[in-house]
C-alpha positions, 0 to 999 in steps of 0.5 A, a space after each residue: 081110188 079103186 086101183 089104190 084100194 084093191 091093187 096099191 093097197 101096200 104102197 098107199 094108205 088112203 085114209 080118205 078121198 074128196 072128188 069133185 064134178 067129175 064125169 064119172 060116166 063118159 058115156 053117159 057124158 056124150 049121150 047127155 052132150 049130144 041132146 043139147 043145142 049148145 054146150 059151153 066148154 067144146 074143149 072138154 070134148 075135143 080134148 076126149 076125142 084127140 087123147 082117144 084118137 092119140 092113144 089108139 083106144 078108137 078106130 074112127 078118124 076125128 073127121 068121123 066124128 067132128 064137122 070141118 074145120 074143126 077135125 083138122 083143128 083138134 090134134 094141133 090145139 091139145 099141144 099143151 100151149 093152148 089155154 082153155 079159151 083159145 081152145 074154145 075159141 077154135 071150136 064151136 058151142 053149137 053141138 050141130 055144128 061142132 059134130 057131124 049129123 051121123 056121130 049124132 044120130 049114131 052114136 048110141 047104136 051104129 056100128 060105124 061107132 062101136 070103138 067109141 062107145 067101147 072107149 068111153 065105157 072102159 074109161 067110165 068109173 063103175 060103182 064098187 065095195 069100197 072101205 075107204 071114205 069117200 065124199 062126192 061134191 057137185 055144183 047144182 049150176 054146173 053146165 059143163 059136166 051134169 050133176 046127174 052124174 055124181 048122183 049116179 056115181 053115188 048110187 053105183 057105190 051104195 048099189 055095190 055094197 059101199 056102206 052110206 057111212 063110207 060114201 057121201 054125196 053133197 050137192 052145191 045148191 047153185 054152185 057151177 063149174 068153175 065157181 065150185 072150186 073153192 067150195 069144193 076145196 074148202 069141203 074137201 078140207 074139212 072132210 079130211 080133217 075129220 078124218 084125222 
């Protein structure tokens, strides 16, 4: 939305934007992630890693990051003929054994991890003056992305000079990933109908 407002502002007129769940703060994400035992959706981290390995953004080799066998497993699951639960099924819930002790102990301050860090801050959204309606929406029961992280989304917005009456945020009182979807669609809707 950011780049629509301030850098395409000629080639789009925005007249509104509904987000849902998202994990606006990767770094944020990771930090969260890696204090949990178990985490129910390993393919959201993987698929995180490999793109960033794919595409140059981090120097660390997987096997740095992720334990065997799931470092060599990873590049060859996000071929775009892997469903989400055969993904998941390759990988593993248990956040020690998924990941190796030093990415763990390491991640917030090693410097054998600066990459990753740089990576996931660049790839995080920040709050910014915006003019165009804005509505968050997150499910209170979500455990694949935190709903902490709208919240700080929201703040960073108001924080950054967007006026309350522009920005919204709505919690989904026990609404969860995957069962938001429909609600989320359903208030986005209605959001952009007021709009008209």
């Amino acid at each position: 939305l950011e780049a629509m407002e301030n850098d395409y502002a000629a080639d789009f007129n925005t007249a509104g934007c509904s987000c849902g769940s998202g994990p606006y703060d990767i770094s944020y994400f990771n930090s969260w992630l890696l204090g949990l035992t178990e985490y129910p959706m390993p393919s959201f981290v993987g698929y995180i890693s490999n793109a960033y390995q794919t595409h140059g953004l981090i120097t660390n080799p997987l096997s740095e990051i992720f334990n065997d066998p799931y470092a060599g497993r990873i590049p060859s699951l996000y071929d775009g003929l892997h469903s989400t639960a055969q993904i998941n099924d390759q990988l593993s819930e248990f956040t020690a054994v998924l990941f190796r002790p030093e990415y763990i102990s390491g991640y917030a301050a090693s410097p054998a991890f600066q990459s990753v860090r740089t990576a996931m801050t660049g790839n995080s959204v920040q709050g910014w003056d915006c003019s165009i309606p804005l509505l968050l929406l997150h499910g209170t029961a979500d455990t694949y992305v935190p709903e902490v992280l709208s919240q700080r989304m929201y703040d960073a917005m108001i924080d950054a000079g967007t006026s309350a009456s522009t920005c919204a945020y709505v919690k989904m009182e026990g609404i969860d990933h995957g069962s938001g979807i429909v609600p989320a669609g359903l208030a986005a809707l209605a959001f952009f109908k007021s709009l008209r």
